[in-house]
Steps between C-alpha positions, in 0.01 A plus 500: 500500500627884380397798658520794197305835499563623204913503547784327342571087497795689767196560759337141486564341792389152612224435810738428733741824402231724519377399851854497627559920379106553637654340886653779629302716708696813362422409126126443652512843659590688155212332327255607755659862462435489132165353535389762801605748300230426197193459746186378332558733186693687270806351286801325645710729689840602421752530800850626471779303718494745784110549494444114547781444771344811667158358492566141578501359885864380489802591700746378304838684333401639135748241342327234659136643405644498170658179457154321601266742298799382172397156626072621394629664170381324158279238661270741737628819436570740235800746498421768257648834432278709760551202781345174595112313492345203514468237225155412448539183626648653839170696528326210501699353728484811763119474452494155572687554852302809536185281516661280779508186290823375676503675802156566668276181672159629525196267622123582454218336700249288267177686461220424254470687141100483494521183290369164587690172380339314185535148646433559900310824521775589806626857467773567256763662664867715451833423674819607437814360625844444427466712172213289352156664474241224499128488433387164643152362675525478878281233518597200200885663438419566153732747357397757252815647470840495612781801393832628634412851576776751668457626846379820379184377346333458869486894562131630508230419608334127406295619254770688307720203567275298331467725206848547459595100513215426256667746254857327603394168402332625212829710336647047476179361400447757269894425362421081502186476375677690170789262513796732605672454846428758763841503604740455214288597222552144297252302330339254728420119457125395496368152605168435674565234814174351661452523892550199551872456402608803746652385824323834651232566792173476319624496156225240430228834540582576121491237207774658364747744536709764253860487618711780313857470561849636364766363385737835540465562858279208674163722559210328461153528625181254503119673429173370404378500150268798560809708704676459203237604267440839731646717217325344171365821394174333399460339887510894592270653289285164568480655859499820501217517240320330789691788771735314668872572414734211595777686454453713814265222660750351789626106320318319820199677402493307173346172534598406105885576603504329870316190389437230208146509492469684171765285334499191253703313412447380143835301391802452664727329208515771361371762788186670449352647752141742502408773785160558490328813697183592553440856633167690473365214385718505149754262467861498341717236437846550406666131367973487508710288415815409660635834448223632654415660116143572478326260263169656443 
């Protein structure tokens, strides 16, 4: 693996090189100066040498500050005429520690989201812990869904939470269900897997299961047939023809995308698989294949 933003094949550096330069709580301290000094807006900042030794939290001799900000040059920082700023890949970065992803441990208390389970009728409930947000029922276990989320995402109130981790999960499904990886931006493989062939809690609840993976970077991520059809642009304007918009709707709201009660499975050598919806008492039935291509 090579990490490159935008330099020359002299800035690639391998995983391991890169976190070695990024251990060093000095070379950490100059990208959090550089980052601080953007805030939430505006362009990347420019800092001369003595404007970013000045600003940063260091006590350390200026040869020394400058032998470890050398260390940051090509691979997270650029040294242009006027001075020094992040690489975009080091704002990223800065954002990502920013958000406490590595460093904060935040726990939230379960409480309900106003939903009742689709197999038990028990409450359907939030928890988050150890940086996974998870949507399951508190009676029967079933889980509706199951994300890494960063500390940050628990600020608010519940019913902002909840609006804000619906969106969250939404921004991946959104990327999956059109076959690019959330996290690498590579195309993802497509195979349909029925319940019962997953060694997971309650898998047998749906027939079968869309498992998206990628073969750059190991993401992958395992939805229903109709969470993976949220964004078929005729499934929307199915809906909200009939007002309900399911792309603000919260996912656990969504019976069609948290259970396989609308689905059919017509073949399976090779797949074909129908979800059928009735809403207002109109129907629509949208029929993929194993590429989850729409066939009708």
């Amino acid at each position: 693996m090579c990490i490159s933003d935008g330099g020359t094949s002299e800035n690639s550096l391998t995983s391991q090189e890169a976190f070695a330069i990024l251990g060093n709580e000095y070379r950490a301290e100059i990208i959090r100066t550089l980052g601080d000094e953007q805030g939430s807006e505006g362009p990347r900042p420019i800092l001369s040498f003595s404007e970013l030794y000045s600003k940063s939290d260091v006590d350390i001799a200026t040869s020394q500050f400058n032998y470890h900000l050398q260390r940051l040059v090509g691979p997270f920082i650029e040294n242009i005429e006027e001075g020094y700023r992040l690489r975009h890949g080091a704002v990223t970065l800065y954002r990502t520690i920013l958000a406490g992803t590595y460093i904060r441990e935040t726990h939230i208390e379960d409480f309900n989201v106003g939903v009742d389970c689709y197999y038990c009728d028990a409450p359907i409930e939030a928890r988050y812990a150890d940086r996974r947000f998870t949507i399951l029922c508190s009676g029967c276990g079933q889980t509706y869904s199951d994300t890494t989320a960063p500390p940050s995402v628990s600020e608010g109130d519940r019913e902002a939470l909840l609006n804000r981790i619906d969106q969250y999960i939404r921004h991946r499904i959104l990327a999956f269900s059109k076959g690019v990886c959330s996290i690498c931006a590579n195309e993802l493989r497509t195979r349909f897997l029925p319940g019962d062939d997953l060694a997971a809690p309650r898998s047998d609840q749906l027939d079968v299961f869309v498992h998206r993976s990628c073969d750059y970077c190991g993401a992958q991520q395992y939805m229903s047939v109709g969470l993976s059809l949220l964004y078929n642009s005729s499934l929307i304007a199915f809906f909200q023809e009939r007002d309900l918009d399911v792309t603000t709707t919260p996912i656990w709201e969504l019976e069609f995308a948290m259970t396989d009660r609308f689905v059919d499975i017509r073949s399976t050598d090779p797949w074909e698989v129908a979800l059928c919806i009735e809403q207002g008492g109109e129907e629509l039935e949208l029929v993929v294949d194993d590429n989850l291509t729409v066939l009708n």
